[in-house]
N, C-alpha and C positions, 0 to 999 in steps of 0.2 A: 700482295696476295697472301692470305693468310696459311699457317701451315697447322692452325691451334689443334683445341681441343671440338670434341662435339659440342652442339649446343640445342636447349630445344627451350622458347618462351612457350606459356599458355595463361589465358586469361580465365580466373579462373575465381571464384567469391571467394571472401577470405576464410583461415584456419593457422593451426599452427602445430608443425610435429610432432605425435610421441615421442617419447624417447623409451625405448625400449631396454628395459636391464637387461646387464650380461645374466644368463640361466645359473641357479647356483649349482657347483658341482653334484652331481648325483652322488648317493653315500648308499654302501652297504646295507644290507636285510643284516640286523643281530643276528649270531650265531647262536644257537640253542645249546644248553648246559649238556653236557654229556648223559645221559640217563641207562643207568647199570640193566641187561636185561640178558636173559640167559642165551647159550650157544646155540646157533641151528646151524641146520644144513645149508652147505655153502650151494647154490644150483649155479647151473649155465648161469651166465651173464644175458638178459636179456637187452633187446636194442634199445636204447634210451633215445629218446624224444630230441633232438638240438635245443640246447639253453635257447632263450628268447633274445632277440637281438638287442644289442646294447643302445639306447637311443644314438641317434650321430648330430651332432651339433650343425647348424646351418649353416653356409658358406659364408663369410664373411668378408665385405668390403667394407674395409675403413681409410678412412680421408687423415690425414695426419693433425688436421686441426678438428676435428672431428667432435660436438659436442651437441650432438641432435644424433636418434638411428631409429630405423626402420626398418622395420618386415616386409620384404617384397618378393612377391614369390616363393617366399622359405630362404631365402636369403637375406640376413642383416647388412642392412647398408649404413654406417655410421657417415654424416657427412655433413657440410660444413654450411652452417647456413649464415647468410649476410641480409639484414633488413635494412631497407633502406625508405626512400618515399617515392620509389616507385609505384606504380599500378596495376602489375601482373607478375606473376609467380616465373620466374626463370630456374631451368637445370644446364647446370655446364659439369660433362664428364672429361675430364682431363688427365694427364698421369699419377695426378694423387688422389685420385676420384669422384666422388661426386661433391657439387655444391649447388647451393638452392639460394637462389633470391628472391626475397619476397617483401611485400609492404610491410612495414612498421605496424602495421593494423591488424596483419593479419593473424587467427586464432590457429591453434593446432592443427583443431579439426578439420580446417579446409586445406594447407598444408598435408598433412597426412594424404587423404582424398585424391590431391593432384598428383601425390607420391604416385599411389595404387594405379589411378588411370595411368600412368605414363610406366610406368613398372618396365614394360616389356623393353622400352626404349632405351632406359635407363640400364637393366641390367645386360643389355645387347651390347651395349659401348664401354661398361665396366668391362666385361669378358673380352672388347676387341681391344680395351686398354693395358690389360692382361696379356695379351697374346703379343701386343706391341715393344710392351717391356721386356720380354723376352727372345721376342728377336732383336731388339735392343743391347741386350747381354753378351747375344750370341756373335756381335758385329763388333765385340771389345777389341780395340787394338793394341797388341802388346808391342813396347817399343824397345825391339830389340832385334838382333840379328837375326833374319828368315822372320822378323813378323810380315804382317800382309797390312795393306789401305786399299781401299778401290779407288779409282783415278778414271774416269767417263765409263764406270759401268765395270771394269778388267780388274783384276785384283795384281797388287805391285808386292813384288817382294822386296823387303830391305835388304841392304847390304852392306857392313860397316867395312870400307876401305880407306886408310888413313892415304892411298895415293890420290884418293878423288880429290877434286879442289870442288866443296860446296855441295850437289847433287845431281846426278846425270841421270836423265833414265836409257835406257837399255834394252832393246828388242830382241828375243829369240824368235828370227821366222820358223825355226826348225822344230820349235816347240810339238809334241806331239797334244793329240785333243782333248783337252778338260785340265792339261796342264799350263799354269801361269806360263806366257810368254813374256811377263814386265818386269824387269827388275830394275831397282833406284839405287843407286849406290851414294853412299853418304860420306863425305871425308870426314868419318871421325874413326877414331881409335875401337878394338875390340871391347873394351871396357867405359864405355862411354855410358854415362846415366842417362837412364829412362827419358826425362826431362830433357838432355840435350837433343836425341835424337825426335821426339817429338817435336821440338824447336826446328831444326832444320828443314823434317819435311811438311812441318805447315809452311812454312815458309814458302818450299818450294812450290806446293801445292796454290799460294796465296798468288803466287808468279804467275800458275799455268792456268788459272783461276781469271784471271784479267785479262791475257792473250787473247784467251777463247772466247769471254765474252761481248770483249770487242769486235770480233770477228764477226760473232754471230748478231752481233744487236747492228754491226756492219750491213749486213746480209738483208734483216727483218726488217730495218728500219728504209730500204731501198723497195720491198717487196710491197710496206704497207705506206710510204709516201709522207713517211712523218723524219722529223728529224730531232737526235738525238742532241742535246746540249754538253751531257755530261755523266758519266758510270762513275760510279763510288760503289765499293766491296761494302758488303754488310757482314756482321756478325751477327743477327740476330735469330730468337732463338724460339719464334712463331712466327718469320715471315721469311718468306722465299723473294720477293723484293717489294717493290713499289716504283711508283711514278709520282712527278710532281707534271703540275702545269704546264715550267716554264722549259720543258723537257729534258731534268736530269731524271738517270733510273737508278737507282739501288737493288743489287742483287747478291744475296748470302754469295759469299763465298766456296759456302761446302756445297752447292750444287756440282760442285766441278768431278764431286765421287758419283754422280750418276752417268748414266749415256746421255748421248750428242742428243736424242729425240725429246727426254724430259727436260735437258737444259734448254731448247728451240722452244720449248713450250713455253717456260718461263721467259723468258726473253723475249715472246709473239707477247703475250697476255701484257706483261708492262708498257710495249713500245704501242699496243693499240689504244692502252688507254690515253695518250697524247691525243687521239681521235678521240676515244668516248671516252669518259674521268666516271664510268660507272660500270654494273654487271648487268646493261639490259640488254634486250633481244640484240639491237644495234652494235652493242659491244662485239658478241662472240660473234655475230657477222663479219666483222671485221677480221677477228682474230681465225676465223676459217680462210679468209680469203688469201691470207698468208700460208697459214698449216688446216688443208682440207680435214687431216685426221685428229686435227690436237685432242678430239676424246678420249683416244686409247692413251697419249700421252699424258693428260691428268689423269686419269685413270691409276696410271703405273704411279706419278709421282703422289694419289693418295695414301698408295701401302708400300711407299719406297721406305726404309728405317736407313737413318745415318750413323756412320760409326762413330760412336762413343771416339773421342780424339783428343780430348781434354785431362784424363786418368793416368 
């Protein structure tokens, strides 16, 4: 199940992008020679008019490989185009932006054209791409004493104790509301680098990660009448897991920072495709008869952001 980026094909005659120059800097009105003229009366100051406003340069999305751009909306969109011998124009907006494929054939003109039509589309996923990176930023984990990780949805507090042997987690039932009840205690020293501490608690995390999933694909896999052969942890870094045939499942292992509801969900969705190896009607049939709500739980797991873990 994929966790990419947006995507939208359309078939569309051929053309090929503008490319639009950067606007050149706006320059100064010459200042006029001073001109000798005799003294007057100083009067009141009358109200003066506001200066004219300064033009404001358009918003800009640029793609890091970026060598095609376009006006869309009043927004330059730099972005990354790939021709290939396909037959219809594709846009995929992902974390470095936009990119277009298109035929080998195709001219500017109709390239631009599909740009405009889909504009609204396009700059809708830029801006939720935008909004992504930055809750992205905001889920930075600093690996250090009192930093924080989520672990099924709760935020853990670190704890560097050179008494621990390895990593324990820790429950305050007493905790009052909205404050962290979890903390993880780590056997390492006060002074211990970034890196090490990172080290131990994916580890641990890769532990509790496997437990649970077994448990729950345990659970699913009784509920929807199929049988599992084999879990393997993934690290991958557009897909939340997969299914083969001969029924082993792969599932990220950083699912394990959400709650128990979007983990069941992932774990229904693989174990049903043992029954159906597609996304048709038949499919999500399936995967209802296990989790009647799993909507609200794709749902959540579309705008869930992972923390940053690797920094």
């Amino acid at each position: 199940m994929p966790s990419g980026p947006a995507a939208f094909a359309a078939n569309v005659p051929p053309e090929q992008l503008s490319l639009f120059d950067e606007a050149p800097p706006a320059t100064a009105a010459p200042m006029a020679a001073p001109v000798a003229a005799r003294p007057v009366p100083v009067a009141p100051p009358a109200a003066q008019a506001a200066p004219p406003a300064l033009p404001v340069d358009p918003p800009v999305h640029r793609h890091p490989r970026a060598h095609r751009e376009a006006l869309l909306a009043g927004h330059r969109v730099a972005y990354e185009l790939r021709q290939s011998r396909r037959r219809s124009i594709g846009f995929v907006v992902g974390p470095e932006g936009l990119t277009v494929s298109a035929p080998r054939w195709l001219g500017q003109g109709e390239i631009e054209s599909a740009l405009r039509e889909k504009s609204a589309w396009i700059l809708r996923k830029l801006q939720e791409q935008r909004e992504r990176a930055a809750r992205v930023q905001a889920n930075r984990v600093e690996w250090r004493e009192g930093g924080q990780v989520p672990f099924l949805g709760e935020p853990v507090i670190l704890v560097l104790d050179a008494r621990t042997t390895g990593a324990v987690l820790h429950t305050d039932a007493t905790a009052l509301p909205g404050v962290p009840r979890l903390t993880l205690h780590l056997g390492l020293p006060q002074h211990a680098a970034p890196e090490q501490i990172r080290d131990v608690v994916q580890s641990w995390l890769q532990r509790q990660a496997r437990r649970i999933f077994e448990e729950r694909c345990g659970l699913f896999a009784t509920r929807l009448g199929v049988r599992m052969t084999r879990l393997a942890l993934s690290s991958a870094s557009t897909r939340w897991g997969s299914a083969s045939a001969d029924g082993s499942i792969r599932l990220n292992w950083r699912l394990v920072h959400f709650a128990l509801p979007v983990i069941d969900y992932v774990v229904t969705h693989e174990l049903a495709h043992l029954r159906e190896m597609n996304h048709s009607p038949a499919f999500w049939d399936v995967v209802r008869t296990a989790l009647p709500d799993y909507e609200q739980a794709r749902g959540a797991l579309r705008h869930e952001v992972l923390p940053l873990l690797d920094d």
